[in-house]
C-alpha positions in Angstrom: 50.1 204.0 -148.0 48.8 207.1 -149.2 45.6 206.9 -147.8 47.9 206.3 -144.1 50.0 209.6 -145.1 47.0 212.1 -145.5 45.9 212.3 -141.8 49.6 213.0 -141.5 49.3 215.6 -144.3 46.4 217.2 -142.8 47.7 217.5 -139.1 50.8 219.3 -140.2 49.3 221.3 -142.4 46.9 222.4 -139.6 50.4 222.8 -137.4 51.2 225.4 -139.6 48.4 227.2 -140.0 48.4 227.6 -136.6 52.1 228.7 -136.5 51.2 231.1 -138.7 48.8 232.7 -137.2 50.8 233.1 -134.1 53.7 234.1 -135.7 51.0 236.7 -137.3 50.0 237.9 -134.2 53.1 237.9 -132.2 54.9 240.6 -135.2 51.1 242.7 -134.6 51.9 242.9 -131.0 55.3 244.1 -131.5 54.2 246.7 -133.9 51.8 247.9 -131.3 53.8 248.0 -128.3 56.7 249.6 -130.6 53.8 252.9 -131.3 52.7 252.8 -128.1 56.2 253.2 -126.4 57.0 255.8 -129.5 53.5 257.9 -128.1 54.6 257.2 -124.7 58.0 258.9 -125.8 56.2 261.8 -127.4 54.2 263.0 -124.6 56.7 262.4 -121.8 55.4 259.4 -119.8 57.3 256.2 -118.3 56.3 253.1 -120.7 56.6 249.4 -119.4 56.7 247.0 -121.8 57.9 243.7 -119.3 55.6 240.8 -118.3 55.3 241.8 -114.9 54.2 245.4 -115.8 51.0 246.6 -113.3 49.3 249.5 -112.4 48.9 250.8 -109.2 45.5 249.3 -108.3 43.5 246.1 -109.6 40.4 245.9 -108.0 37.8 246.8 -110.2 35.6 244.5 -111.6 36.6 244.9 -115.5 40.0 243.2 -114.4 38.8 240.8 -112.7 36.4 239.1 -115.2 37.3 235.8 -116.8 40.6 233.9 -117.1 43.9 234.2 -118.9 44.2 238.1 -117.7 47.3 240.0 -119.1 48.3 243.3 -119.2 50.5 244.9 -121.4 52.1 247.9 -123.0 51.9 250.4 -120.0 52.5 253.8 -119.6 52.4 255.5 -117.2 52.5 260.2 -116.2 51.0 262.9 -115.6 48.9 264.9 -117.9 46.1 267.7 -117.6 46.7 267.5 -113.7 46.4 264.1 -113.4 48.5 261.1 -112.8 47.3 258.5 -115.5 48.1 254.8 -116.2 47.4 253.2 -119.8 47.2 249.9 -120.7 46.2 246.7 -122.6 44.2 244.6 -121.4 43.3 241.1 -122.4 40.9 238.4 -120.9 38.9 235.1 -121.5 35.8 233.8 -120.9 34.0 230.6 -121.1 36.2 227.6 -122.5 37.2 225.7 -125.8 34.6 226.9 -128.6 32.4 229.0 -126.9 35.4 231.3 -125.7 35.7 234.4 -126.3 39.1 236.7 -125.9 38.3 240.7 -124.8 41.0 243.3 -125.9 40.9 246.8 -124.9 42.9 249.9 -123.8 41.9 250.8 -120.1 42.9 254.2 -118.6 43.2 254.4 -114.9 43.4 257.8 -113.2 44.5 259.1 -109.5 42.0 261.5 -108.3 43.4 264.3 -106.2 41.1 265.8 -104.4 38.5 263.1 -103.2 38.0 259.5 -102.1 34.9 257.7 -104.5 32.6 254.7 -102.9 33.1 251.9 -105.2 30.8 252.2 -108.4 30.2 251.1 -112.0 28.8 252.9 -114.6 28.2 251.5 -118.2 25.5 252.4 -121.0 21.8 250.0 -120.1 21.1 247.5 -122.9 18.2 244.8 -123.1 20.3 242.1 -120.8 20.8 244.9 -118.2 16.4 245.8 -118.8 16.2 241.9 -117.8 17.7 241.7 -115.4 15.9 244.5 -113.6 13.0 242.4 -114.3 14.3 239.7 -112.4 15.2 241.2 -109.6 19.3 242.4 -110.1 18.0 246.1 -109.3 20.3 248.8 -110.1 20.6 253.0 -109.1 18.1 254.9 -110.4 17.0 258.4 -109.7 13.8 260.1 -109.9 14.7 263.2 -110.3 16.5 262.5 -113.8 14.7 259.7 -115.3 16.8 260.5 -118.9 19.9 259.3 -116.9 18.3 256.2 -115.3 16.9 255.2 -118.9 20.3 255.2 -120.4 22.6 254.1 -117.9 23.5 251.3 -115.4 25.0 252.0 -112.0 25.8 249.8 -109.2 27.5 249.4 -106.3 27.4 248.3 -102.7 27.5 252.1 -100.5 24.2 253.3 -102.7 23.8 256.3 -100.1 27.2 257.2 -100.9 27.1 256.8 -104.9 23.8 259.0 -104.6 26.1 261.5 -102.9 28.6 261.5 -105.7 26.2 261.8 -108.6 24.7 265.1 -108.5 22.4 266.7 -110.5 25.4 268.1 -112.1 26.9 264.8 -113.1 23.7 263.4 -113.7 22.5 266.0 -116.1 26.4 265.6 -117.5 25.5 262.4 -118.9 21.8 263.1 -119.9 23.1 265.5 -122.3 25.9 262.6 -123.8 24.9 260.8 -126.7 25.5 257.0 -125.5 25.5 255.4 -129.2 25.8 257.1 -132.3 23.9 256.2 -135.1 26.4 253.7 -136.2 26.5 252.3 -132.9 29.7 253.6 -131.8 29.7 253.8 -128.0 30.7 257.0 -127.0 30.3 256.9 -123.4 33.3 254.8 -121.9 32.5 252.3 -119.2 33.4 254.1 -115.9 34.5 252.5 -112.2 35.6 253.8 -109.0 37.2 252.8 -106.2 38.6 255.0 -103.7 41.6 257.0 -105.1 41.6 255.5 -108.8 39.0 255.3 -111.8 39.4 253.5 -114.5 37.8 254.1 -118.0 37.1 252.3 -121.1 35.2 250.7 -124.2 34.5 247.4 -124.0 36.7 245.2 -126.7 38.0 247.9 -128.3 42.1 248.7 -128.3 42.8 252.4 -129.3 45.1 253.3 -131.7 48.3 254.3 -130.2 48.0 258.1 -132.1 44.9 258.6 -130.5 45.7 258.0 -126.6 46.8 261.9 -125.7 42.7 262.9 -127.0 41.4 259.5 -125.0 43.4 261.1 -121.8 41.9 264.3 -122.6 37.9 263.6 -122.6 38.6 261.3 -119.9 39.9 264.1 -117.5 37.0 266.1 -118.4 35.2 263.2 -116.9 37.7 263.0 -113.8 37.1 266.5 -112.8 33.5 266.2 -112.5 34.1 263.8 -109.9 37.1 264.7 -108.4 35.3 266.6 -105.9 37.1 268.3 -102.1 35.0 265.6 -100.6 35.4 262.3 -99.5 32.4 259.9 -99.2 
Protein backbone atom coordinates (compact mmCIF):
# COMPACT_ATOMS: atom_id res chain seq x y z
CA UNK A 1 0.00 0.00 0.00
CA UNK A 2 2.63 2.34 0.74
CA UNK A 3 4.77 1.59 -1.97
CA UNK A 4 1.11 2.37 -4.28
CA UNK A 5 0.79 5.86 -2.28
CA UNK A 6 4.24 7.33 -3.08
CA UNK A 7 3.92 7.98 -6.88
CA UNK A 8 0.78 9.69 -5.52
CA UNK A 9 2.98 11.52 -2.99
CA UNK A 10 5.37 12.52 -5.50
CA UNK A 11 2.93 13.88 -8.24
CA UNK A 12 1.26 16.18 -5.76
CA UNK A 13 3.96 17.25 -4.34
CA UNK A 14 5.32 18.25 -7.81
CA UNK A 15 1.59 19.95 -8.29
CA UNK A 16 2.56 22.19 -5.74
CA UNK A 17 5.71 23.07 -6.44
CA UNK A 18 4.50 24.08 -9.58
CA UNK A 19 1.65 26.11 -7.92
CA UNK A 20 4.01 27.76 -6.26
CA UNK A 21 6.04 28.94 -8.52
CA UNK A 22 3.17 30.35 -10.45
CA UNK A 23 1.65 31.84 -7.66
CA UNK A 24 5.44 33.24 -7.22
CA UNK A 25 5.48 34.73 -10.43
CA UNK A 26 2.01 35.85 -10.87
CA UNK A 27 2.45 38.32 -7.14
CA UNK A 28 6.18 39.50 -9.22
CA UNK A 29 4.20 40.49 -12.10
CA UNK A 30 1.84 42.45 -10.13
CA UNK A 31 4.48 44.15 -8.28
CA UNK A 32 5.96 45.15 -11.60
CA UNK A 33 3.05 46.34 -13.41
CA UNK A 34 1.98 48.19 -10.01
CA UNK A 35 5.75 50.45 -10.44
CA UNK A 36 5.42 50.64 -13.77
CA UNK A 37 1.95 52.30 -13.80
CA UNK A 38 3.29 54.37 -10.52
CA UNK A 39 6.41 55.66 -13.13
CA UNK A 40 3.90 55.92 -15.82
CA UNK A 41 1.98 58.28 -13.20
CA UNK A 42 5.01 60.20 -12.33
CA UNK A 43 6.06 61.42 -15.67
CA UNK A 44 2.59 61.97 -17.18
CA UNK A 45 1.94 59.17 -19.71
CA UNK A 46 -1.30 56.99 -20.43
CA UNK A 47 -0.48 53.26 -18.82
CA UNK A 48 -2.43 50.12 -20.11
CA UNK A 49 -2.30 47.42 -18.10
CA UNK A 50 -5.32 45.11 -20.04
CA UNK A 51 -4.66 41.93 -22.09
CA UNK A 52 -5.45 43.47 -25.16
CA UNK A 53 -3.01 46.36 -24.61
CA UNK A 54 -0.82 47.21 -28.19
CA UNK A 55 1.20 49.68 -29.58
CA UNK A 56 0.74 51.38 -32.52
CA UNK A 57 2.78 49.23 -34.87
CA UNK A 58 4.02 45.47 -34.76
CA UNK A 59 6.00 44.71 -37.65
CA UNK A 60 9.39 44.50 -36.70
CA UNK A 61 11.18 41.49 -36.51
CA UNK A 62 11.85 41.36 -32.56
CA UNK A 63 8.00 40.86 -32.14
CA UNK A 64 7.66 38.58 -34.38
CA UNK A 65 10.17 35.91 -33.27
CA UNK A 66 8.93 32.72 -31.58
CA UNK A 67 5.63 31.71 -30.09
CA UNK A 68 3.52 32.52 -26.97
CA UNK A 69 4.05 36.56 -27.68
CA UNK A 70 2.58 38.83 -24.99
CA UNK A 71 2.81 42.24 -24.25
CA UNK A 72 2.20 43.91 -21.25
CA UNK A 73 2.41 46.84 -18.93
CA UNK A 74 2.23 49.75 -21.58
CA UNK A 75 2.61 53.14 -21.41
CA UNK A 76 2.29 55.26 -23.55
CA UNK A 77 3.26 59.88 -24.15
CA UNK A 78 5.26 62.15 -25.12
CA UNK A 79 8.58 63.08 -23.87
CA UNK A 80 11.76 65.03 -25.20
CA UNK A 81 9.65 65.72 -28.41
CA UNK A 82 8.70 62.54 -29.01
CA UNK A 83 5.69 60.35 -28.85
CA UNK A 84 7.01 57.03 -27.10
CA UNK A 85 5.41 53.59 -26.31
CA UNK A 86 6.92 51.25 -23.53
CA UNK A 87 6.36 47.88 -23.03
CA UNK A 88 7.01 44.27 -21.93
CA UNK A 89 7.61 41.99 -24.03
CA UNK A 90 7.64 38.27 -23.71
CA UNK A 91 8.28 35.34 -26.24
CA UNK A 92 9.18 31.57 -26.72
CA UNK A 93 11.24 29.63 -28.69
CA UNK A 94 11.82 26.12 -29.47
CA UNK A 95 9.50 23.63 -27.49
CA UNK A 96 9.39 21.36 -24.19
CA UNK A 97 13.03 21.30 -22.72
CA UNK A 98 14.94 23.05 -25.06
CA UNK A 99 12.69 26.29 -24.75
CA UNK A 100 13.60 29.20 -23.89
CA UNK A 101 11.30 32.32 -22.62
CA UNK A 102 12.74 36.04 -23.69
CA UNK A 103 11.68 39.02 -21.40
CA UNK A 104 12.50 42.54 -22.09
CA UNK A 105 11.34 46.21 -22.04
CA UNK A 106 11.02 47.48 -25.75
CA UNK A 107 10.64 51.23 -26.53
CA UNK A 108 9.00 52.22 -29.62
CA UNK A 109 9.19 55.80 -30.93
CA UNK A 110 7.23 57.97 -33.67
CA UNK A 111 9.72 59.89 -35.72
CA UNK A 112 8.52 63.27 -36.79
CA UNK A 113 10.32 64.44 -39.31
CA UNK A 114 11.19 61.47 -41.71
CA UNK A 115 10.06 58.15 -43.14
CA UNK A 116 13.16 55.09 -42.42
CA UNK A 117 13.56 52.03 -44.99
CA UNK A 118 13.09 49.09 -42.91
CA UNK A 119 16.47 48.08 -41.03
CA UNK A 120 18.01 46.24 -38.06
CA UNK A 121 20.80 47.06 -36.28
CA UNK A 122 22.28 44.91 -33.34
CA UNK A 123 26.01 44.49 -31.95
CA UNK A 124 28.10 41.48 -34.48
CA UNK A 125 29.01 38.39 -32.40
CA UNK A 126 30.79 35.04 -33.67
CA UNK A 127 27.20 33.43 -34.97
CA UNK A 128 26.60 36.75 -36.91
CA UNK A 129 30.94 36.31 -38.23
CA UNK A 130 29.53 32.73 -39.47
CA UNK A 131 27.15 33.40 -40.94
CA UNK A 132 28.90 35.97 -43.19
CA UNK A 133 31.00 33.03 -43.95
CA UNK A 134 28.28 31.21 -45.26
CA UNK A 135 26.90 33.35 -47.38
CA UNK A 136 23.99 35.50 -45.03
CA UNK A 137 25.93 38.78 -46.10
CA UNK A 138 25.11 41.83 -44.19
CA UNK A 139 25.82 46.03 -44.75
CA UNK A 140 29.07 46.94 -44.54
CA UNK A 141 30.86 50.15 -45.40
CA UNK A 142 34.21 50.91 -46.47
CA UNK A 143 34.64 53.94 -45.55
CA UNK A 144 34.25 53.08 -41.66
CA UNK A 145 35.48 49.73 -41.27
CA UNK A 146 35.30 50.30 -37.08
CA UNK A 147 31.43 50.35 -37.58
CA UNK A 148 31.20 47.34 -39.97
CA UNK A 149 33.56 45.30 -37.36
CA UNK A 150 31.14 45.89 -34.57
CA UNK A 151 27.85 45.97 -35.85
CA UNK A 152 25.26 43.96 -37.89
CA UNK A 153 22.81 45.69 -40.28
CA UNK A 154 20.35 44.42 -42.62
CA UNK A 155 17.55 44.97 -44.46
CA UNK A 156 15.95 44.59 -47.84
CA UNK A 157 16.24 48.66 -49.52
CA UNK A 158 20.25 48.52 -48.93
CA UNK A 159 20.58 51.75 -51.26
CA UNK A 160 18.20 53.33 -49.04
CA UNK A 161 19.75 52.20 -45.45
CA UNK A 162 23.21 53.47 -47.05
CA UNK A 163 21.36 56.74 -47.38
CA UNK A 164 20.26 56.83 -43.87
CA UNK A 165 23.50 55.96 -42.22
CA UNK A 166 25.88 58.74 -42.80
CA UNK A 167 29.17 59.23 -41.85
CA UNK A 168 27.65 61.05 -39.04
CA UNK A 169 25.68 58.14 -37.71
CA UNK A 170 28.19 55.83 -38.57
CA UNK A 171 31.00 57.59 -36.83
CA UNK A 172 28.11 57.94 -33.87
CA UNK A 173 28.35 54.35 -33.21
CA UNK A 174 32.16 53.87 -33.83
CA UNK A 175 32.78 56.06 -30.99
CA UNK A 176 30.05 53.77 -28.60
CA UNK A 177 31.47 51.21 -26.52
CA UNK A 178 29.27 48.00 -27.61
CA UNK A 179 30.21 45.76 -24.40
CA UNK A 180 31.69 46.86 -21.38
CA UNK A 181 34.17 44.97 -19.68
CA UNK A 182 31.64 43.13 -17.80
CA UNK A 183 29.79 42.39 -20.78
CA UNK A 184 26.97 44.72 -20.34
CA UNK A 185 25.66 45.63 -23.72
CA UNK A 186 25.36 49.14 -23.94
CA UNK A 187 24.25 49.57 -27.39
CA UNK A 188 20.47 48.61 -27.59
CA UNK A 189 19.25 46.57 -30.56
CA UNK A 190 17.78 49.17 -33.07
CA UNK A 191 14.89 48.64 -35.97
CA UNK A 192 13.08 50.74 -38.28
CA UNK A 193 10.29 50.80 -40.17
CA UNK A 194 8.82 53.70 -41.67
CA UNK A 195 7.37 56.15 -39.00
CA UNK A 196 8.29 53.96 -35.80
CA UNK A 197 11.69 52.52 -34.21
CA UNK A 198 11.85 50.47 -31.75
CA UNK A 199 14.84 49.93 -29.21
CA UNK A 200 15.99 47.40 -26.86
CA UNK A 201 18.39 44.88 -24.95
CA UNK A 202 17.85 41.61 -25.61
CA UNK A 203 16.29 39.54 -22.42
CA UNK A 204 16.70 42.18 -20.19
CA UNK A 205 13.42 44.01 -18.39
CA UNK A 206 14.35 47.48 -16.98
CA UNK A 207 13.62 48.43 -13.77
CA UNK A 208 10.61 50.55 -13.68
CA UNK A 209 12.78 53.70 -11.85
CA UNK A 210 14.98 53.62 -14.59
CA UNK A 211 12.63 54.01 -17.82
CA UNK A 212 12.56 58.18 -17.93
CA UNK A 213 16.94 57.84 -18.47
CA UNK A 214 16.15 54.66 -21.02
CA UNK A 215 13.66 57.25 -22.96
CA UNK A 216 16.32 59.74 -22.70
CA UNK A 217 19.57 58.06 -24.45
CA UNK A 218 17.07 56.55 -26.71
CA UNK A 219 16.01 60.05 -28.12
CA UNK A 220 19.44 61.00 -28.42
CA UNK A 221 19.48 58.11 -30.79
CA UNK A 222 16.06 59.10 -32.48
CA UNK A 223 17.25 62.42 -33.45
CA UNK A 224 20.14 61.29 -35.30
CA UNK A 225 17.86 59.62 -37.51
CA UNK A 226 14.95 61.56 -37.55
CA UNK A 227 16.13 63.44 -40.43
CA UNK A 228 13.68 66.15 -42.94
CA UNK A 229 14.04 63.40 -45.42
CA UNK A 230 12.16 60.56 -46.43
CA UNK A 231 13.90 57.57 -48.14
Amino acid sequence: MVKILEPIFIFAGIIAFMAIIVLIAHIAAKKRTKKMKAIAMRIGFAFDETKKARPPYSGFAAMNRGHYRKISNLMSGKRFGYRWFIFDYRYTQGSGRNSTTYSQTMFMTQLENTTLPEFELSIEHFLHKLGNILGFKDINFETHPEFSKKFRLKGKDEPGIRKVFTPQILQFFETQNAITKFGVRQIPFIEAHGKYMLFYTLNKRLKPENILMKIEKYTELTKLFDKEKSF
